[in-house]
TORKOL-4160 file (C-alpha; in steps of 0.2 Angstrom, whole numbers, padded with zeros to 4 digits, m for minus):
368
<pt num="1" X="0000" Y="0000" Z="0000"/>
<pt num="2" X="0007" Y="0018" Z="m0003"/>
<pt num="3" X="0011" Y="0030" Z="0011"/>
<pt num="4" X="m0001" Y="0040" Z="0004"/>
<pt num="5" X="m0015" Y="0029" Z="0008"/>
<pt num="6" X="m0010" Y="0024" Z="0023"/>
<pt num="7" X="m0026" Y="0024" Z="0036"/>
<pt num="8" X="m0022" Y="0040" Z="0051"/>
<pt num="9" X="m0018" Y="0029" Z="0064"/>
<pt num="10" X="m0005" Y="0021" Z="0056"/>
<pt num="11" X="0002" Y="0039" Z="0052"/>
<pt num="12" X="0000" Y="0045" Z="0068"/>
<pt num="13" X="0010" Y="0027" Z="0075"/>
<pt num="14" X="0023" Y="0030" Z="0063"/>
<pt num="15" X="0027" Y="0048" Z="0065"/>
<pt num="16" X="0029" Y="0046" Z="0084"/>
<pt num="17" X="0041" Y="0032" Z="0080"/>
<pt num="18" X="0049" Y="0046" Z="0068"/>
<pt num="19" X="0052" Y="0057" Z="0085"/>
<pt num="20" X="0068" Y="0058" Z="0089"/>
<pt num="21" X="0070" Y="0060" Z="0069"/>
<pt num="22" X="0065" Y="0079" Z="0068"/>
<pt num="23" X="0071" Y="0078" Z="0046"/>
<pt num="24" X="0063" Y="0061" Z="0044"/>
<pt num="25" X="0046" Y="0070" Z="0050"/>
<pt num="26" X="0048" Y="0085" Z="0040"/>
<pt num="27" X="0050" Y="0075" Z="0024"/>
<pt num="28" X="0036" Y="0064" Z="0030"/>
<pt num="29" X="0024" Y="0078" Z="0032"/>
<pt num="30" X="0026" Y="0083" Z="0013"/>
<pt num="31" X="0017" Y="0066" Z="0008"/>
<pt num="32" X="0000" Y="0072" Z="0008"/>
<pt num="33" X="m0014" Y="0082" Z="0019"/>
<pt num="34" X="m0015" Y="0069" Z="0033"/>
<pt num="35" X="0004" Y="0066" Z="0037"/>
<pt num="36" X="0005" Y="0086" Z="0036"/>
<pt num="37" X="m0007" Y="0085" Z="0052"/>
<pt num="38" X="0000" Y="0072" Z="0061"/>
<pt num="39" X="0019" Y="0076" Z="0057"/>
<pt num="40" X="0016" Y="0096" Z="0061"/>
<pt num="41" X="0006" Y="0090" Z="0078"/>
<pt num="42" X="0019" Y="0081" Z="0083"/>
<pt num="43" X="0032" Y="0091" Z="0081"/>
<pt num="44" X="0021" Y="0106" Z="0091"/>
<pt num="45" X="0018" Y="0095" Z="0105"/>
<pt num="46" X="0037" Y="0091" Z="0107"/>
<pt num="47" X="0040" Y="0112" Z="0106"/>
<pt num="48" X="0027" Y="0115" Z="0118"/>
<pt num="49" X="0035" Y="0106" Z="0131"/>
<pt num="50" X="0050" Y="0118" Z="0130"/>
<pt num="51" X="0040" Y="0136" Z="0127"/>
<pt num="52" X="0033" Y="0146" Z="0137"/>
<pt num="53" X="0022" Y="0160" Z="0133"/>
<pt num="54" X="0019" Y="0171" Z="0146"/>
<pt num="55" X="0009" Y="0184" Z="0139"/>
<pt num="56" X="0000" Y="0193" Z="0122"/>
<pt num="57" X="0017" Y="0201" Z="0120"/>
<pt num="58" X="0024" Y="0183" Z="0117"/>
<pt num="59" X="0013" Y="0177" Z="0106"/>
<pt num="60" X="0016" Y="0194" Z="0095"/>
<pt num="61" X="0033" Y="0191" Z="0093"/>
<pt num="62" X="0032" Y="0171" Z="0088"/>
<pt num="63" X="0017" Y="0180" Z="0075"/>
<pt num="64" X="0030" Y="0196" Z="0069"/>
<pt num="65" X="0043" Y="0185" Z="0067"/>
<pt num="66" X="0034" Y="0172" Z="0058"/>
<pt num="67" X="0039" Y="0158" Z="0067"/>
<pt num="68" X="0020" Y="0153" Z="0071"/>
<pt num="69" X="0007" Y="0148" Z="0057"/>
<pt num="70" X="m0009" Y="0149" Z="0068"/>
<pt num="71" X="m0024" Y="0153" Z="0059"/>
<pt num="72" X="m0034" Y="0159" Z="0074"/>
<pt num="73" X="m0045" Y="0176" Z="0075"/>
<pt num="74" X="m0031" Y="0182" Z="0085"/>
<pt num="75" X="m0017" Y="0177" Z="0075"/>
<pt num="76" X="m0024" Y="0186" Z="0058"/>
<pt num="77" X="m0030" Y="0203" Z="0069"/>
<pt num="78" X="m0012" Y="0203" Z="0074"/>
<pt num="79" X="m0007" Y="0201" Z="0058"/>
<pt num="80" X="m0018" Y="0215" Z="0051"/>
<pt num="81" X="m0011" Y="0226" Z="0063"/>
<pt num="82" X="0008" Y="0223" Z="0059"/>
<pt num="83" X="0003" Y="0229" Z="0042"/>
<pt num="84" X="m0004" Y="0245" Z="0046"/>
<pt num="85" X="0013" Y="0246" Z="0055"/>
<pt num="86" X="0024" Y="0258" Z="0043"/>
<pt num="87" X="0037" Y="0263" Z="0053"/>
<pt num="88" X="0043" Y="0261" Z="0072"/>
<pt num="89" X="0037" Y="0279" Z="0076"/>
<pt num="90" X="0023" Y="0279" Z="0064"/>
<pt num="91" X="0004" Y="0271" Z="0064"/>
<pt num="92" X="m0006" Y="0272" Z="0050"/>
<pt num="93" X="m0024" Y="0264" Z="0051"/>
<pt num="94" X="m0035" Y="0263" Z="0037"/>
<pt num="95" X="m0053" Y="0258" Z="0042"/>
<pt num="96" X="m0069" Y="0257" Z="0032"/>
<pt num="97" X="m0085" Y="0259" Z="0040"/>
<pt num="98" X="m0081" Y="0255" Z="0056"/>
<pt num="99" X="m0072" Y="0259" Z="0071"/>
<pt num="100" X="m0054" Y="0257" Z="0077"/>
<pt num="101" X="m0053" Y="0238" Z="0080"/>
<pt num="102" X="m0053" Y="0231" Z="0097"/>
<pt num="103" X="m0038" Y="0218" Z="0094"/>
<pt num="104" X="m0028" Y="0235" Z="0089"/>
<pt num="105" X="m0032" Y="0246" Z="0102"/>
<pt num="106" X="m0026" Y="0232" Z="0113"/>
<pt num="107" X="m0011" Y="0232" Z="0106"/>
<pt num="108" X="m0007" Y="0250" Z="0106"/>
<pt num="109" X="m0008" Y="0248" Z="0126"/>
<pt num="110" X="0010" Y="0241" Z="0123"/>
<pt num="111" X="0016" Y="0249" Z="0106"/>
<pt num="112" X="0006" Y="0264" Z="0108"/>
<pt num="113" X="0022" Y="0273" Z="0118"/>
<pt num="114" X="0033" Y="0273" Z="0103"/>
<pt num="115" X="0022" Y="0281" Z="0092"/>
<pt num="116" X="0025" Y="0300" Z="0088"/>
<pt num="117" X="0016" Y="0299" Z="0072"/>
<pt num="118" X="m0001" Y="0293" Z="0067"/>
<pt num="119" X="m0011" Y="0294" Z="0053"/>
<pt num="120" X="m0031" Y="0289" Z="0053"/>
<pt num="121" X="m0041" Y="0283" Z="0037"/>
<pt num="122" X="m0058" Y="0282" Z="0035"/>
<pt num="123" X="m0070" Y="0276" Z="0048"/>
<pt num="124" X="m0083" Y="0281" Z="0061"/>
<pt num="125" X="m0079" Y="0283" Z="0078"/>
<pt num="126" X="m0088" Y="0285" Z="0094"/>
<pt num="127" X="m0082" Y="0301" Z="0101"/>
<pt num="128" X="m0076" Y="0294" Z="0119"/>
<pt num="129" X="m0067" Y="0278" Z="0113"/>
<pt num="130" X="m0059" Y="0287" Z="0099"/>
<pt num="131" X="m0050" Y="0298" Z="0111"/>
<pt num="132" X="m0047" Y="0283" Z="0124"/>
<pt num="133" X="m0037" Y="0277" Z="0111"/>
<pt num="134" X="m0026" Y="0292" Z="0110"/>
<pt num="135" X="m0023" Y="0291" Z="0124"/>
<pt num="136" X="m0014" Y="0278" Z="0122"/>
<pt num="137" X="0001" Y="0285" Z="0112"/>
<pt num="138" X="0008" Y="0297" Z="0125"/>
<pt num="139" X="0023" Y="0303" Z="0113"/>
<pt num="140" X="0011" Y="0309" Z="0099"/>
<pt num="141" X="0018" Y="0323" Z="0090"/>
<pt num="142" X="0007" Y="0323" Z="0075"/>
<pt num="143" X="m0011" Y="0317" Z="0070"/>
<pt num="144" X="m0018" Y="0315" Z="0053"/>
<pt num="145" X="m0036" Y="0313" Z="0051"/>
<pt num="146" X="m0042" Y="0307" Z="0034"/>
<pt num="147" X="m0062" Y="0307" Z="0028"/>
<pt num="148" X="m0063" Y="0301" Z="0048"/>
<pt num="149" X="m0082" Y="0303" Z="0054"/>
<pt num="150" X="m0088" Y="0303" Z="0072"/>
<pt num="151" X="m0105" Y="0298" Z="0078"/>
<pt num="152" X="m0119" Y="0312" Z="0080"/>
<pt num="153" X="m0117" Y="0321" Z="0096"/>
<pt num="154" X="m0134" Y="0321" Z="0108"/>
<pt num="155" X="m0134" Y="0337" Z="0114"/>
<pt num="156" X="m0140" Y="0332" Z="0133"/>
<pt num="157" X="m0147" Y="0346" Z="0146"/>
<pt num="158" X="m0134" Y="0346" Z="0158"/>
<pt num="159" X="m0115" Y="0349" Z="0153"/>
<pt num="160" X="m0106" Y="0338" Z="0141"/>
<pt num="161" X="m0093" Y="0329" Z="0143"/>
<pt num="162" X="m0077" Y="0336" Z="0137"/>
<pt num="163" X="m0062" Y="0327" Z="0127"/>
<pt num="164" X="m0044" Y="0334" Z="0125"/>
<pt num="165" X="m0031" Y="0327" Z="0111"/>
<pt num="166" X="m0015" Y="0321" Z="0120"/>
<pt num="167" X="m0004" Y="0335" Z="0128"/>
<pt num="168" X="0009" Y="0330" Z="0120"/>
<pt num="169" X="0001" Y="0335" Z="0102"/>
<pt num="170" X="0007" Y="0349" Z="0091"/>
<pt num="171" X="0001" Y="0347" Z="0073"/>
<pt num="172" X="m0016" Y="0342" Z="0067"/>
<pt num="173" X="m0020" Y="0340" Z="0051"/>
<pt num="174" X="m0038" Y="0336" Z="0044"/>
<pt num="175" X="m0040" Y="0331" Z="0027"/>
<pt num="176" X="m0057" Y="0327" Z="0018"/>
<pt num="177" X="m0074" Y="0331" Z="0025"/>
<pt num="178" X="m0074" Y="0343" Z="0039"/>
<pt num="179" X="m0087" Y="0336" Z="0048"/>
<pt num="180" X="m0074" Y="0333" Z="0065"/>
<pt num="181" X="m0076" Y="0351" Z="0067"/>
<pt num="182" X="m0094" Y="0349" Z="0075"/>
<pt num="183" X="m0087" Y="0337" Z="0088"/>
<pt num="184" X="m0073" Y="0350" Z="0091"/>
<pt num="185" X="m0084" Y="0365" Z="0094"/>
<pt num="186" X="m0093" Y="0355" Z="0104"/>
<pt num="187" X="m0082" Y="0343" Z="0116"/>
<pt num="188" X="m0066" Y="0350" Z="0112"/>
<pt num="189" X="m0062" Y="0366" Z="0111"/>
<pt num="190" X="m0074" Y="0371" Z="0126"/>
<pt num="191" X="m0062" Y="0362" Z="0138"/>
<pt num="192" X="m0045" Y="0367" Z="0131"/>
<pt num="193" X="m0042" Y="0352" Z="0121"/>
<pt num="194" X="m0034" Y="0360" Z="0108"/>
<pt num="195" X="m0023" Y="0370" Z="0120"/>
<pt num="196" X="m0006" Y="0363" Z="0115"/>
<pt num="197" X="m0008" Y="0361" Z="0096"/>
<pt num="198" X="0002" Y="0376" Z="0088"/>
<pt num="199" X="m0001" Y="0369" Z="0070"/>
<pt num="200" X="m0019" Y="0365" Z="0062"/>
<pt num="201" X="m0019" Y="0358" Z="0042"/>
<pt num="202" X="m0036" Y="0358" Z="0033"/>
<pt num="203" X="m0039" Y="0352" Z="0015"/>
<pt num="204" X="m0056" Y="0352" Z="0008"/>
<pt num="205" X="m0069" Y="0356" Z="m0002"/>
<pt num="206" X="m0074" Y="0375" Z="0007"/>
<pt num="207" X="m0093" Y="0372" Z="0004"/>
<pt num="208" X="m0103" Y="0381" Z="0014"/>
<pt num="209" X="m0119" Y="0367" Z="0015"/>
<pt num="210" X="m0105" Y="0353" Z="0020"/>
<pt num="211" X="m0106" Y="0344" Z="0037"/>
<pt num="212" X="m0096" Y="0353" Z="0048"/>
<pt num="213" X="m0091" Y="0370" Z="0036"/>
<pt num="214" X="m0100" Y="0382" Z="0046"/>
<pt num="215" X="m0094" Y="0375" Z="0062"/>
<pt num="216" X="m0075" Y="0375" Z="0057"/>
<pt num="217" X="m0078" Y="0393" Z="0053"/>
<pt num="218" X="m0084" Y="0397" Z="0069"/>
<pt num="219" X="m0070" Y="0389" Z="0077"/>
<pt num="220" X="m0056" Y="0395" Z="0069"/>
<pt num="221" X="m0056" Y="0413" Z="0078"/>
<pt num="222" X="m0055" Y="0402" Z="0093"/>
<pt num="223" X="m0039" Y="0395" Z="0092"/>
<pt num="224" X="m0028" Y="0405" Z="0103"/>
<pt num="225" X="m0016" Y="0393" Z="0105"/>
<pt num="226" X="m0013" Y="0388" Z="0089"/>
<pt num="227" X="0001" Y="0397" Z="0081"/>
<pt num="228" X="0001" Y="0393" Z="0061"/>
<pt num="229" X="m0017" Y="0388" Z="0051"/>
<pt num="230" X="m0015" Y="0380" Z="0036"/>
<pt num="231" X="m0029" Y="0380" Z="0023"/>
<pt num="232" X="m0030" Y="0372" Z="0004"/>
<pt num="233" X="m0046" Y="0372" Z="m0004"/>
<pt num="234" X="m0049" Y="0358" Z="m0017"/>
<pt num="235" X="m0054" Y="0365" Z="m0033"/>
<pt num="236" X="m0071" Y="0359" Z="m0041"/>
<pt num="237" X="m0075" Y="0369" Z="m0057"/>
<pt num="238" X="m0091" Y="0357" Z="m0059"/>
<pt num="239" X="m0101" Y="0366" Z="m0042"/>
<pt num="240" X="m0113" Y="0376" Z="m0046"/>
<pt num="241" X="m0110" Y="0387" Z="m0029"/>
<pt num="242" X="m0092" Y="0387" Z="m0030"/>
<pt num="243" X="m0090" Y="0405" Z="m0033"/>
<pt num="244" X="m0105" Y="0409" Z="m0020"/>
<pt num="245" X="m0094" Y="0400" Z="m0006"/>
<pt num="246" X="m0077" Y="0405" Z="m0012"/>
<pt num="247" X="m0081" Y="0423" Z="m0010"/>
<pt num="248" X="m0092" Y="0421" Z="0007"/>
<pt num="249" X="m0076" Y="0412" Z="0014"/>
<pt num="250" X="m0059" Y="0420" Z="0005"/>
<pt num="251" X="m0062" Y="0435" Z="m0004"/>
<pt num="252" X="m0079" Y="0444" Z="0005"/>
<pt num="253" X="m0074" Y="0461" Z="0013"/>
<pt num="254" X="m0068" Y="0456" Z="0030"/>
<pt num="255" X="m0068" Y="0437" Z="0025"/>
<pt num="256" X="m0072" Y="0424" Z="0041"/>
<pt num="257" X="m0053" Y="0420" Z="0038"/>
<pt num="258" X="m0045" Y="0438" Z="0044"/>
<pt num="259" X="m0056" Y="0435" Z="0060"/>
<pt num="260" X="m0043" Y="0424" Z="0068"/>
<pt num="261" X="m0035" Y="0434" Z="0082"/>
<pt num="262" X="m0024" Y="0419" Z="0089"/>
<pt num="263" X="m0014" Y="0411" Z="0074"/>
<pt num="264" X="0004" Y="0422" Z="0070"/>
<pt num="265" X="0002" Y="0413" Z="0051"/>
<pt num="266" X="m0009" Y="0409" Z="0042"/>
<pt num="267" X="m0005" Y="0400" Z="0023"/>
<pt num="268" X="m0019" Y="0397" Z="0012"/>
<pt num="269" X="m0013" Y="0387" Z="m0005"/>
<pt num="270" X="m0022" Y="0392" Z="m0021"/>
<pt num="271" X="m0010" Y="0384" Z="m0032"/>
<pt num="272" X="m0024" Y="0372" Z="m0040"/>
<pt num="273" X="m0036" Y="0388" Z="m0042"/>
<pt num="274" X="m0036" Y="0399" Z="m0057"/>
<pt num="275" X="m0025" Y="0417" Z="m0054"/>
<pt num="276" X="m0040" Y="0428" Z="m0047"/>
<pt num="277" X="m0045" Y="0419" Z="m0034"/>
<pt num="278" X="m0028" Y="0419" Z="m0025"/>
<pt num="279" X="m0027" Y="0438" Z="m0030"/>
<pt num="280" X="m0044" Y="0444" Z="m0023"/>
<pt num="281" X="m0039" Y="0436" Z="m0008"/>
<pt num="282" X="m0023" Y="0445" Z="m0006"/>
<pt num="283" X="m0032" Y="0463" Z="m0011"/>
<pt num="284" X="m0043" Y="0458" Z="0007"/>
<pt num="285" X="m0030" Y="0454" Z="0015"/>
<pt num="286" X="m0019" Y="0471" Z="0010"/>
<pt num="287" X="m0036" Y="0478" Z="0013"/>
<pt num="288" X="m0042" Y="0474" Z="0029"/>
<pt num="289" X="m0023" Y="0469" Z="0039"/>
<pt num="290" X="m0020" Y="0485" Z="0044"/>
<pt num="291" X="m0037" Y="0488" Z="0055"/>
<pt num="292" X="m0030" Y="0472" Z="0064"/>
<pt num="293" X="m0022" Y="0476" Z="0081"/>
<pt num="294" X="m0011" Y="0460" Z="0082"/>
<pt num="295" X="0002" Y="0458" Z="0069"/>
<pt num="296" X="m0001" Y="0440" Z="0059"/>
<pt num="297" X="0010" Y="0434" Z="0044"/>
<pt num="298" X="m0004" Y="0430" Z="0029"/>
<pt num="299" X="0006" Y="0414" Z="0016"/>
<pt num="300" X="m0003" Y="0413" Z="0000"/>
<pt num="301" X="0003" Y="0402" Z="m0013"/>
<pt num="302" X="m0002" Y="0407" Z="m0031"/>
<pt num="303" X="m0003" Y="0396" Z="m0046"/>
<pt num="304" X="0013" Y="0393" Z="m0054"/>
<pt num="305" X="0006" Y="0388" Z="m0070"/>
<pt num="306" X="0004" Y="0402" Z="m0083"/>
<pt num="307" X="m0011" Y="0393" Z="m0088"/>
<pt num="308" X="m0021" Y="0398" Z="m0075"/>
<pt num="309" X="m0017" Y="0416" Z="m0076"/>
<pt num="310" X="m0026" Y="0427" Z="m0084"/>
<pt num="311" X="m0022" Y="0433" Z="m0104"/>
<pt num="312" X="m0012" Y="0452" Z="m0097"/>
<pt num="313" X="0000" Y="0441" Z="m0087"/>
<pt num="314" X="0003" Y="0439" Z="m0067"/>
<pt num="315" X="0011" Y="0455" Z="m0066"/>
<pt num="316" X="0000" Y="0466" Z="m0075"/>
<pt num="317" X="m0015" Y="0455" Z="m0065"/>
<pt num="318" X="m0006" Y="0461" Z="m0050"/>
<pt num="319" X="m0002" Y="0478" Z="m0052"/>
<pt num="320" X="m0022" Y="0481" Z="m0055"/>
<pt num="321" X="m0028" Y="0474" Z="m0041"/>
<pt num="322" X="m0017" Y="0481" Z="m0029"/>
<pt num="323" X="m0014" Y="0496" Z="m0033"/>
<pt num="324" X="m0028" Y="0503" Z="m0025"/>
<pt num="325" X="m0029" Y="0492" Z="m0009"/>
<pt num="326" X="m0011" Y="0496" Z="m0007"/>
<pt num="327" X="m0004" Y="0510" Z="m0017"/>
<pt num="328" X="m0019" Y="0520" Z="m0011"/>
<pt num="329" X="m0028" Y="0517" Z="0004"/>
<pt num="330" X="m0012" Y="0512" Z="0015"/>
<pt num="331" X="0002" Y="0524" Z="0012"/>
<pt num="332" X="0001" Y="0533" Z="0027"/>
<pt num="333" X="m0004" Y="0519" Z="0038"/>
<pt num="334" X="0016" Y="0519" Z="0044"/>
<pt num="335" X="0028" Y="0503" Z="0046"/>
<pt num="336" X="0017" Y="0487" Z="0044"/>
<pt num="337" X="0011" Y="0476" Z="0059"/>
<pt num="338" X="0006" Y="0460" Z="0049"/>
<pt num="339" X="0014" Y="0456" Z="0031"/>
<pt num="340" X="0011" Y="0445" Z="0015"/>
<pt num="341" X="0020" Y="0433" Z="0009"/>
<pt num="342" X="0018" Y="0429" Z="m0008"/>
<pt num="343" X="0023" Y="0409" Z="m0015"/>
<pt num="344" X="0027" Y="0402" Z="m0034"/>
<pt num="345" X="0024" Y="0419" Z="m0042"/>
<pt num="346" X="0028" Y="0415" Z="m0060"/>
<pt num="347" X="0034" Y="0431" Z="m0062"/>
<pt num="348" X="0047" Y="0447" Z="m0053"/>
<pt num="349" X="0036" Y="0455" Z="m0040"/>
<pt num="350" X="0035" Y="0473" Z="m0044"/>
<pt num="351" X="0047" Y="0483" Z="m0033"/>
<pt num="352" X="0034" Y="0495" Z="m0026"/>
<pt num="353" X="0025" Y="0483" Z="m0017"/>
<pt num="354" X="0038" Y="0479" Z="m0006"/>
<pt num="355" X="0039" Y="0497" Z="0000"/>
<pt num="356" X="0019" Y="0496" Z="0005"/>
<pt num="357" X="0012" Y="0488" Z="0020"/>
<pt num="358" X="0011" Y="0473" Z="0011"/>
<pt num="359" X="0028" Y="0462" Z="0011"/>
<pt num="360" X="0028" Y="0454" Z="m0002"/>
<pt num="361" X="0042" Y="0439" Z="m0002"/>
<pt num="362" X="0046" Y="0430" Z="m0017"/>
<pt num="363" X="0047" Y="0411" Z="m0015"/>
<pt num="364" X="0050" Y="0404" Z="m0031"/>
<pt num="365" X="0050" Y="0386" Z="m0032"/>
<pt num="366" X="0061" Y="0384" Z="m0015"/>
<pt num="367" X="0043" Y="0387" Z="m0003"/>
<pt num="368" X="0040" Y="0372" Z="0010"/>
């Protein structure tokens, strides 16, 4: 009879003869599925008697270094977490639907204090867990959240409850929707839990019926602590409201975005815009600076592209618009509290705007 074909028992009787023989059971468990079982079990029940595991941080390392096959629950959620694992300061998550994973907030109890980095994909959170988890990474520097979502907050009759990012964090950077901002001007901010973040990022479509638009807006003045606000608008030529909300929120006299009293700097990129949307939004800001009894540096980056520049070139473009917000109305104002930085102007600046209360810096093509 082949080996093959051999019943189990007769496989499992051989293969414990085979014991002392560790290559002769290897090469035995290659014959087929059955002697793969027996040959493998055997060969576990002589290691177990030497290993110990002692804890989850055992079994983590047997499964990171590959030298368990386990096809358990727990085996393939540690395994989905070593692959959102980038680097050893660094966590990147990307979820679906769904909230963070038990199996991986578990597992941050233990690698959660070497992270200083952490980005967040997708997913909606419970406000209180989500921050229980941050909690967890108490040398976190810098937080991305990408198109995260947090569940509706009930507003209840007494106080609520109030959640704080990490002390340790300084840059926040939310990218998508910006829907977090109800949770923030609800929860957060009311308790100082932005106190120690000096830089805020946002990238998204500035619309004013999006979830969480009109309470960003309301929250930017209240960022006293933050030092540097950073803001880039997606360009969509195919809304319909796109020039309703741009001038509501950029280039309206006195925008929303000149009302932040905290931030020393704030950088908006229009690099993706056509030209006169970056420059209407300079002439308000060479406009309405000077009224602003705190000094605050205002970074717009233009389009470098001279397609999206308009037929009479970017310094003839220039010189129209601000030759009356500048040239005119602020002479005699004396020596500038706040200034403007100008980014990737395709172009030479023209010298007399740098004798105005506008400072315009060239950056061209060496900008950060």
């Amino acid at each position: 009879m082949p080996l093959q074909e051999l019943p189990a028992e007769t496989i499992a009787q051989i293969i414990g003869e085979l014991k002392d023989d560790r290559k002769s059971q290897l090469q035995a468990s290659a014959l087929n599925r059955i002697w793969l079982a027996q040959g493998r079990r055997c060969l576990f029940l002589e290691l177990s008697a030497k290993l110990l595991l002692k804890n989850e941080d055992d079994f983590i390392h047997l499964s990171l270094e590959g030298l368990t096959t386990i096809t358990n629950e727990g085996a393939l959620a540690i395994q989905k977490l070593e692959s959102y694992i980038r680097v050893s300061h660094s966590l990147t998550l990307t979820l679906g639907e769904g909230a963070i994973p038990l199996p991986i907030a578990g597992a941050l109890k233990e690698w959660g204090r070497h992270i200083s980095q952490a980005a967040i994909f997708g997913g909606k959170h419970e406000p209180p867990t989500f921050f229980d988890v941050l909690s967890l990474l108490p040398k976190l520097e810098s937080l991305e959240l990408r198109d995260v979502e947090f569940a509706t907050v009930i507003i209840p009759q007494g106080p609520m409850a109030q959640l704080a990012f990490p002390s340790t964090l300084t840059t926040l950077s939310i990218i998508g929707g910006a829907s977090p901002f109800r949770l923030f001007e609800s929860q957060v901010l009311p308790g100082g839990g932005f106190c120690n973040i000096t830089t805020l990022a946002v990238q998204t479509r500035f619309r004013s019926g999006n979830i969480g638009m009109v309470e960003m807006l309301r929250s930017l003045p209240r960022l006293s602590s933050v030092g540097t606000v950073k803001l880039r608008p997606i360009y969509d030529p195919r809304y319909r409201d796109l020039e309703r909300d741009m001038w509501n929120i950029f280039t309206c006299p006195f925008p929303p975005i000149l009302r932040i009293h905290g931030p020393k700097c704030l950088e908006i990129d229009f690099s993706a815009f056509p030209s006169r949307w970056a420059l209407d939004c300079l002439s308000m800001c060479a406009l309405y600076l000077p009224s602003r009894q705190e000094g605050i540096v205002v970074d717009i980056r233009v389009p470098r592209s001279l397609d999206l520049w308009e037929d009479q070139g970017p310094v003839t473009q220039l010189e129209q618009l601000l030759q009356f917000a500048v040239y005119d109305n602020l002479s005699a104002r004396g020596p500038p509290k706040s200034s403007i930085i100008i980014r990737d102007f395709p172009a030479f600046l023209p010298e007399r705007i740098g004798t105005s209360i506008v400072e315009a810096l060239v950056d061209r093509g060496c900008a950060e």
